[in-house]
C-alpha positions as semicolon CSV with decimal commas, in nm:
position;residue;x (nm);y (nm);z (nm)
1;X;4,825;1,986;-3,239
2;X;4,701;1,682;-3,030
3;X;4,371;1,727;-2,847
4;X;4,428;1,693;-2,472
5;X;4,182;1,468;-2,285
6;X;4,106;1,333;-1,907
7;X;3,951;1,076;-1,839
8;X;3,698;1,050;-1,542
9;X;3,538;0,732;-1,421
10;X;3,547;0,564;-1,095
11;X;3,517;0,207;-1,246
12;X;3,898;0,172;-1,318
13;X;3,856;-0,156;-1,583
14;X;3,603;0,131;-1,799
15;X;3,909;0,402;-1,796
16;X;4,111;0,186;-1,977
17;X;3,840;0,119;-2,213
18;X;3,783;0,442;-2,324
19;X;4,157;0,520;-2,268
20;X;4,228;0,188;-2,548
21;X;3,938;0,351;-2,803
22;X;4,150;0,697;-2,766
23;X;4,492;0,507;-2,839
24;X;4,370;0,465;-3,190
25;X;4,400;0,800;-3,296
26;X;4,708;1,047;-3,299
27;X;4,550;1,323;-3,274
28;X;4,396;1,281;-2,928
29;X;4,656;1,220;-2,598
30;X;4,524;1,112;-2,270
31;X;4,654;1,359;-1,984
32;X;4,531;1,234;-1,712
33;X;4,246;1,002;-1,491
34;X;4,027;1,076;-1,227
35;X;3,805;0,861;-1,043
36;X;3,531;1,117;-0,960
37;X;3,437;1,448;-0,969
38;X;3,644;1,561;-0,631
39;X;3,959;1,379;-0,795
40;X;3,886;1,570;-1,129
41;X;3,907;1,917;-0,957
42;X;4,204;1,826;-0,795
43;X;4,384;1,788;-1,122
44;X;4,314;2,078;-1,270
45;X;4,405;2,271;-0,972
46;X;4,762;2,102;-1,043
47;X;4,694;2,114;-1,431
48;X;4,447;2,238;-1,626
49;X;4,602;2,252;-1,990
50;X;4,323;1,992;-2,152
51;X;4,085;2,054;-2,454
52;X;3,815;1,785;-2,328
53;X;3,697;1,577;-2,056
54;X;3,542;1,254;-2,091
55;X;3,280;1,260;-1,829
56;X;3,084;0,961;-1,645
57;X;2,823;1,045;-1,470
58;X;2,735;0,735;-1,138
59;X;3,043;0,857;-0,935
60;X;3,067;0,848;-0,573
61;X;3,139;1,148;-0,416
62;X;3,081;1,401;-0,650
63;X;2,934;1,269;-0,949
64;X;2,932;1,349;-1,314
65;X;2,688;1,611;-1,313
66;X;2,767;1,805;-1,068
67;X;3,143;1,802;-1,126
68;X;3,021;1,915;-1,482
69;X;2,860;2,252;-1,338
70;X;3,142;2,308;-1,119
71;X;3,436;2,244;-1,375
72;X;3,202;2,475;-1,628
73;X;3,169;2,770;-1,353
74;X;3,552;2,774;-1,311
75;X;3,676;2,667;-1,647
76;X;3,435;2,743;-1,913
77;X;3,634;2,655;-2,240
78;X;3,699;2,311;-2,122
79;X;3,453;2,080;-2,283
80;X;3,294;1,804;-2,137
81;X;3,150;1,476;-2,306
82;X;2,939;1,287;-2,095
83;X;3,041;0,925;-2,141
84;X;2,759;0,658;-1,943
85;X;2,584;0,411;-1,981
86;X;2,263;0,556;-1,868
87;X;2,034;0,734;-2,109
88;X;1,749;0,841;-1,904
89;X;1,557;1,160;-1,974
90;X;1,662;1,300;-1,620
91;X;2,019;1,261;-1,660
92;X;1,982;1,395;-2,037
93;X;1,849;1,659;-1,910
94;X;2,029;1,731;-1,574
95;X;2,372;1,650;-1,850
96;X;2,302;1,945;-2,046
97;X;2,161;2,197;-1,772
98;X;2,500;2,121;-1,623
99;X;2,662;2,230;-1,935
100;X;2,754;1,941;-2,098
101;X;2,881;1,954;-2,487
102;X;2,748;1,633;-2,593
103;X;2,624;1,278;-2,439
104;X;2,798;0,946;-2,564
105;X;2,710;0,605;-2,461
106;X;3,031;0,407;-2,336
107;X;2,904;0,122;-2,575
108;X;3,053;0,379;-2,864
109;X;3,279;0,281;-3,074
110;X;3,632;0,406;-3,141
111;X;3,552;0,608;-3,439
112;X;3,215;0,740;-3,365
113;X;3,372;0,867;-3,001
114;X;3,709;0,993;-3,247
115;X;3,401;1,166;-3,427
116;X;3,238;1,308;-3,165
117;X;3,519;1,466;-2,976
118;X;3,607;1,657;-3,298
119;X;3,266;1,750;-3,346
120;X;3,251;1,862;-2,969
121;X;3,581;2,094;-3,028
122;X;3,435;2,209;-3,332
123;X;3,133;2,415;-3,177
124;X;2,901;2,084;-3,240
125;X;2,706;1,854;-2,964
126;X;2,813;1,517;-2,952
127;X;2,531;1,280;-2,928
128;X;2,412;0,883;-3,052
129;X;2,093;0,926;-3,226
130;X;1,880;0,784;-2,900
131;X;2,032;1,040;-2,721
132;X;1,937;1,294;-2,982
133;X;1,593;1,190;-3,007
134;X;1,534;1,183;-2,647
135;X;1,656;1,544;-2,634
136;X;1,467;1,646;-2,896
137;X;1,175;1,470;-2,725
138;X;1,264;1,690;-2,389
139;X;1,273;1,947;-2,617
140;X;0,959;1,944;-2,750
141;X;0,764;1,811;-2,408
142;X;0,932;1,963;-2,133
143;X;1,003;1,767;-1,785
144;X;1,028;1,942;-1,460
145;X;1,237;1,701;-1,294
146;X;1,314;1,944;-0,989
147;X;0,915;1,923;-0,898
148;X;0,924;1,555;-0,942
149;X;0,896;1,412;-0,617
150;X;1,211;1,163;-0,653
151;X;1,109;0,831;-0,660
152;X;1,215;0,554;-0,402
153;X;1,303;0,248;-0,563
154;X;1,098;-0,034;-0,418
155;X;1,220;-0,391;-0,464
156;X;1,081;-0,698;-0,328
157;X;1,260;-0,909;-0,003
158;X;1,305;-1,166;-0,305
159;X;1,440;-0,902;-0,584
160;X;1,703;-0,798;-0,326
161;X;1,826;-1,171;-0,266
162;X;1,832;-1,223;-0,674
163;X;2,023;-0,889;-0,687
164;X;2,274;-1,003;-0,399
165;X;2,353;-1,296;-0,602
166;X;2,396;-1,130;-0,939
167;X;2,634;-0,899;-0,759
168;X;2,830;-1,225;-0,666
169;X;2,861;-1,305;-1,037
170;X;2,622;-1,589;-1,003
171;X;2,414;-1,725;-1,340
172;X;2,083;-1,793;-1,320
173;X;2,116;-2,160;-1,246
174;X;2,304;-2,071;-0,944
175;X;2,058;-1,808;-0,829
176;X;1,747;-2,042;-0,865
177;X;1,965;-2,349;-0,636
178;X;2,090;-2,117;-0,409
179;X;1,756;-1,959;-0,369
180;X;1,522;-2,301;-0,424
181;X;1,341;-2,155;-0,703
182;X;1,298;-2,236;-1,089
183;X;1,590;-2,042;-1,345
184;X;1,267;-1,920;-1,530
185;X;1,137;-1,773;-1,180
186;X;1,469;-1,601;-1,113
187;X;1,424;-1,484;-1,472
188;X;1,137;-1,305;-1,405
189;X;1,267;-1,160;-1,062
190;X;1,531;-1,044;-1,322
191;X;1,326;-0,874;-1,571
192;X;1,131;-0,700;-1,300
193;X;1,481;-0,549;-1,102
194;X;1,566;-0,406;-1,444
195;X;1,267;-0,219;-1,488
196;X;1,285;-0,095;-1,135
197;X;1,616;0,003;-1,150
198;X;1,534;0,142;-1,549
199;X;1,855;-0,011;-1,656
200;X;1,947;-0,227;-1,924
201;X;2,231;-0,487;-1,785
202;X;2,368;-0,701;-1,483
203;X;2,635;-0,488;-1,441
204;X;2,397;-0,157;-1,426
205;X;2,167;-0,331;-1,214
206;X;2,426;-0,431;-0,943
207;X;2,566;-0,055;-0,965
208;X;2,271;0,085;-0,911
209;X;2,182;-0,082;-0,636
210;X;2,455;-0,015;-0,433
211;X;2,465;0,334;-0,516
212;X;2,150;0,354;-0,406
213;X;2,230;0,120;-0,050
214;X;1,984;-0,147;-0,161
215;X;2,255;-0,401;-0,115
């Protein structure tokens, strides 16, 4: 019997992504989308005959996490994957307080996800080896992340000019004209955003800001 699977993600371009990595295999069908956790429940009101749920976590308006502990409370033998491309400790953590069955990076490939939803259905944890070390490391040195003060993000007046041009699709050449400074400054402006922001690409880096109403 095919394994029945949702989808939720509000980036629409990453859905079919993840939905062209499932095509691959017969023995997985794609039910339905969502675009966020709000959207999710709404679907399973109307149908909630699925074996797994792909889960992002950045989501506006209810987000990965906490549609997790909400679709857990009132369906606990769905299980949910948490599909992202962030692999901080505090959403590790938060993931799997929730109730999450495993944590996959969307940079997975078709057969290691194939893998790890079987694994999942199978009583297992799906999880890339970072992810499982960084567990392990939570694990083994406990975070209270409820007691930690949440931290604003502070960026520069320059940072947040760099970042509004990124989000424009602008290279660095472009940034450093537009902004009458050298590509190796901009570079630099670059390499500190990411750290700031604790992400790993443009395309995190843009997200995160606007979740987060710095642009």
């Amino acid at each position: 019997m095919s394994t029945r699977i949702a989808i939720v993600d509000d980036n629409v371009f990453l859905q079919k992504a993840v939905a062209e990595k499932l095509s691959f295999f017969d023995d997985l069908t794609l039910k339905y989308t969502a675009i966020n956790g709000n959207d999710l429940l709404a679907k399973l009101e109307k149908d909630k005959n699925l074996d797994l749920i792909l889960m992002d976590i950045e989501m506006p308006e209810c987000n990965g996490i906490e549609a997790t502990k909400i679709v857990k409370a009132k369906y606990p033998q769905l299980k949910i994957i948490m599909l992202t491309v962030f692999d901080n400790d505090e959403n590790i953590f938060n993931a799997i307080k929730a109730g999450a069955d495993g944590y996959l990076l969307k940079e997975v490939n078709p057969k290691e996800l194939h893998q790890g939803i079987i694994e999942t259905l199978n009583g297992g944890a799906a999880m890339n080896p970072s992810i499982a070390l960084k567990t392990l490391k939570l694990l083994r040195n406990p975070v209270d992340f409820e007691a930690k003060e949440q931290e604003d993000i502070k960026l520069t007046t320059r940072e947040v000019e760099v970042l509004e041009q990124l989000s424009k699709g602008l290279n660095y050449n472009q940034i450093a004209e537009n902004l009458f400074l050298s590509p190796s400054t901009v570079r630099k402006h670059i390499e500190n955003i990411y750290s700031k922001l604790q992400v790993h690409s443009k395309i995190e880096a843009v997200q995160k800001a606007k979740d987060n109403n710095i642009i």
